[in-house]
C-alpha positions in Angstrom: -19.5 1.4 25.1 -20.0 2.2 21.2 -23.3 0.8 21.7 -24.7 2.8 24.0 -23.3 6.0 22.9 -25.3 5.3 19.6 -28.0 4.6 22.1 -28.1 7.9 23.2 -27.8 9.3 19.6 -30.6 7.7 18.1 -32.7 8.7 21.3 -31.6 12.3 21.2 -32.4 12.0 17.2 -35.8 10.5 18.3 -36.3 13.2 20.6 -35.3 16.1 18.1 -37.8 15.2 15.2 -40.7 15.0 17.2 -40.4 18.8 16.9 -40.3 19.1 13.1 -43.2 19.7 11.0 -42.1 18.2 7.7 -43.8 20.2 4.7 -43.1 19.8 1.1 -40.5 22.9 1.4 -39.6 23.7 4.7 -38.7 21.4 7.6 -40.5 23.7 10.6 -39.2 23.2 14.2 -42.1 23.2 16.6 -40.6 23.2 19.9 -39.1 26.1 21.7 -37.5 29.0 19.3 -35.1 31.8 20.4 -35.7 34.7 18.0 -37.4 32.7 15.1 -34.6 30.0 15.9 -35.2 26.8 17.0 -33.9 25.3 20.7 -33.2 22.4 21.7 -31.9 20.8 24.7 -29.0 18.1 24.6 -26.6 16.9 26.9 -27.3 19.3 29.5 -27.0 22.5 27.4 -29.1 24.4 24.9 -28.1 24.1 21.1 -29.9 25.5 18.1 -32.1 23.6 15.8 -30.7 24.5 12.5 -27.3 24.0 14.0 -28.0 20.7 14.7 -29.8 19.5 12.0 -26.7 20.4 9.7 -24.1 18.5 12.2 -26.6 15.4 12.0 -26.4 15.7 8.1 -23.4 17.2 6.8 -20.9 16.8 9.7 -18.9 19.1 12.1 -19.5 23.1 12.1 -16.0 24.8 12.8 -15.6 27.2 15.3 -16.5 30.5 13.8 -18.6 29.6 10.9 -22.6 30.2 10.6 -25.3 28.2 9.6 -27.2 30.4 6.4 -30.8 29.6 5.9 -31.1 29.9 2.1 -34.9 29.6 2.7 -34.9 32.3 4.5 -37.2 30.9 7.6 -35.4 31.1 10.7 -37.5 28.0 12.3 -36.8 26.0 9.1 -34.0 22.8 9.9 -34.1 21.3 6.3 -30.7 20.3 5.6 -31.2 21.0 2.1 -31.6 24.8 3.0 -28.4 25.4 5.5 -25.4 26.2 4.1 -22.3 26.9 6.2 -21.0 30.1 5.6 -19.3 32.8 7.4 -20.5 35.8 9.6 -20.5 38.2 6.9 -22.1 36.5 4.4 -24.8 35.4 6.4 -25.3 39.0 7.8 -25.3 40.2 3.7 -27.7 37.7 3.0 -29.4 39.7 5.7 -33.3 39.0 5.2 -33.3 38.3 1.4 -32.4 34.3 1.2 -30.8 32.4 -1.3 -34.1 31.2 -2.9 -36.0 34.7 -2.8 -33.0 35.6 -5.7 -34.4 32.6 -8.1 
């Protein structure tokens, strides 16, 4: 059974990068966006691009807590530019991004 859920993983992680552009900044998603954000479809549902991009890197989002594009580019996935964070600080980060304060 492990091995086939892994299976499924690795094809849904297949899948998912075949819609990223890979620059030397930002990690673009290609496929379907929502508002600037990325979509993608897993398991029967919808789920964000950025959103998933930090699970597959960093781990678990808790309920309530917000993915924060320091970049600034809603279609950007680069794990290296999300930062979990909470729904006022990502709404005070508002359209500035971490890196535009550099």
């Amino acid at each position: 059974l492990k091995l086939w859920l892994k299976k499924e993983i690795m094809n849904a992680e297949e899948r998912f990068f075949r819609y990223v552009e890979k620059t030397n900044y930002c990690w673009n998603w290609t496929g379907s966006l929502n508002k600037g954000h990325g979509r993608f479809w897993l398991n029967g549902k919808t789920v964000r691009a950025h959103r998933y991009s930090y699970e597959l890197h960093n781990g678990y989002i808790q309920d309530g807590m917000h993915i924060l594009h320091l970049c600034n580019n809603k279609s950007c996935i680069n794990p290296d530019h999300l930062k979990l964070s909470t729904r006022s600080e990502n709404v005070s980060n508002g359209s500035r991004g971490f890196f535009n304060k550099i």
